[in-house]
N, C-alpha and C positions, 0 to 999 in steps of 0.2 A: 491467644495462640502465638507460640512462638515463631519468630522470623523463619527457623530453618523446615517448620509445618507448613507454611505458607509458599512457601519458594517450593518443595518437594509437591505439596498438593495444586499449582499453579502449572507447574512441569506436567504433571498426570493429565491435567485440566487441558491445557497445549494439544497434547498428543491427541487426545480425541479429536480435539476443534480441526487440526491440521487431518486429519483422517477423512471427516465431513468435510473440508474446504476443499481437499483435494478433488472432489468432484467438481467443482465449478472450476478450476483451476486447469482439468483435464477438459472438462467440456471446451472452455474458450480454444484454446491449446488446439482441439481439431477440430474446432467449426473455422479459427484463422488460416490454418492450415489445406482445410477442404478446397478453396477455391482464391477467386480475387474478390468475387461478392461476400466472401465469407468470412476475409479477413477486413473489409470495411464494416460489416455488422457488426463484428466483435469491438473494429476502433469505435465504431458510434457512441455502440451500447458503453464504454469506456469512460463518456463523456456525461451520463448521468449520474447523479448523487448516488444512487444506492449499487452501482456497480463500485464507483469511488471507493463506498464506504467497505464493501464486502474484500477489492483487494485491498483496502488497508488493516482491516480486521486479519485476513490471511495473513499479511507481512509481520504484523503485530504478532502474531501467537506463533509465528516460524523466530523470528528474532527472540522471543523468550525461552521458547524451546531450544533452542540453539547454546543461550547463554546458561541455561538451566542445565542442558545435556554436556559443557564443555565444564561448566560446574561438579558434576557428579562424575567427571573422569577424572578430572584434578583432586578430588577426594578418593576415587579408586587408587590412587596413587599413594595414597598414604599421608596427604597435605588436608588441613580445612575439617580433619574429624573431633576436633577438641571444639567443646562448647563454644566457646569464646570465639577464635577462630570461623565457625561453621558458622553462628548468627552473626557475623560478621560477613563474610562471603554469600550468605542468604539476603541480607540487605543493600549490598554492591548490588547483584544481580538483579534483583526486583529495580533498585536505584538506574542503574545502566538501562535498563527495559524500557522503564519510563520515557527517559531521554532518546532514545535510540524511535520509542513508537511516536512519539511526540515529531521526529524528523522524520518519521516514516511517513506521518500525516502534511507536513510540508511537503513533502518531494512529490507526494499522490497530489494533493489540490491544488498546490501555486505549480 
């Protein structure tokens, strides 16, 4: 499968996930907000592994989406539609993703 299938079906793949995250993402959002007991619950729960993991998962699939959707503006523009060019800019993006989720998981655990 080529690079610029993968980046476009990666992006589709994103939008869903951020769809589903958005609910744990709204839920925290006003149970911190409901009260002072309720934004300690939310710092707690913050502190175990699989909340960890679930907002790095979210951050992860927002920064792909992000690069993926400023990607396909910059081709709406008439830039990145030639073969060469596109799996070219399909493989930055994925490439940038990588590194970007990689400091995403630094910034969350240390």
């Amino acid at each position: 499968m080529p690079a610029t299938a993968k980046a476009s079906i990666l992006h589709r793949v994103t939008g869903v996930a951020l769809f589903f995250a958005l609910t744990f993402v709204i839920w925290a959002w006003s149970e911190s907000l409901s009260s002072a007991q309720g934004f300690e619950f939310v710092k707690g729960l913050f502190n175990g592994f699989i909340a960890k993991f679930i907002a790095w998962g979210t951050l992860t699939v927002l920064i792909y989406h992000l690069i993926g959707g400023f990607r396909h503006l910059i081709m709406e523009m008439g830039y990145w539609e030639e073969l060469e060019s596109g799996n070219a800019s399909a493989k930055a993006a994925i490439a940038l993703w990588i590194v970007l989720a990689a400091a995403a998981g630094v910034w969350i655990w240390f």
